[in-house]
N, C-alpha and C positions, 0 to 999 in steps of 0.2 A: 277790396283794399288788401294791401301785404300784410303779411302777419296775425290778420285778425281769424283768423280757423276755429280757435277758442271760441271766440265770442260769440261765432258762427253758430257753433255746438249749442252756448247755452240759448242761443235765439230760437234753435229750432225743435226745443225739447220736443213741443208736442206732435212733430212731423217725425222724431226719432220713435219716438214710441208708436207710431202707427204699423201694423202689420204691413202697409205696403212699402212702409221704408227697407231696403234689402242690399245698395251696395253704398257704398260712400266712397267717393275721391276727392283727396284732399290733400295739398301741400303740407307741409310741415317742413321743420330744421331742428336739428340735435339742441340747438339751446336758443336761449332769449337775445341773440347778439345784436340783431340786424334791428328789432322794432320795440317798441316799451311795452305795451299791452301783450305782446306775442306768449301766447302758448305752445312750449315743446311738443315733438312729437311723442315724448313718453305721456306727458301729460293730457294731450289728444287721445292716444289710444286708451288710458284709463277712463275720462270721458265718454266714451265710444262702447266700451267695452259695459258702462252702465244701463247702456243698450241693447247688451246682446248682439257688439259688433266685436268681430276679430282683426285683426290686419294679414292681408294674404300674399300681397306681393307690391314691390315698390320698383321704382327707378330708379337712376344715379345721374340725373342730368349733372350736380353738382356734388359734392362730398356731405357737406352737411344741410341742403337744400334740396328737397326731393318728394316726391308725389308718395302715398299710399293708398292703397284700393283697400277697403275694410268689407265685410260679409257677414251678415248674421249668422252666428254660430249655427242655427236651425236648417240654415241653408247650405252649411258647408258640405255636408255627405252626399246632398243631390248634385253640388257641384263639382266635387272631385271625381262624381260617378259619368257626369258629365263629360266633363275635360277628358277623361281617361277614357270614353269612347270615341270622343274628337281624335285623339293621336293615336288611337291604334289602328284608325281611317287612313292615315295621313304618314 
């Protein structure tokens, strides 16, 4: 359903905190406009960030309607070391 990401979050505490959980994608929007229950994306990434997730990169399909990819912080240094072998292939 739209707008419910929040609710998403607190349904899935104990899948967040499993060592295997590691990327999250997830819609969000700059404010509550569109749905009643809707949680912002600032308020997602605090959520998230309880976690030990980051936010790493997003889209723009719409202005204030748009996807984020989040990353366990643990995971960030193996992935930039990652990516930065990918493009210097490429």
């Amino acid at each position: 359903m739209e707008g419910l990401g929040g609710k998403v979050i607190e349904g899935a505490n104990h899948i967040l905190e499993n060592a295997n959980a590691r990327l999250i994608y997830i819609e969000v929007q700059d404010n509550q406009a569109y749905y009643e229950d809707e949680s912002s994306a600032i308020d997602i990434a605090r959520r998230l960030a309880n976690f030990g997730f980051v936010p790493i990169a997003r889209d723009y399909p719409v202005a204030n309607l748009y996807n984020l990819l989040f990353i366990k912080v643990d995971d960030l240094r193996t992935c930039t070391t990652t990516l930065s072998k990918f493009w210097v292939q490429y």
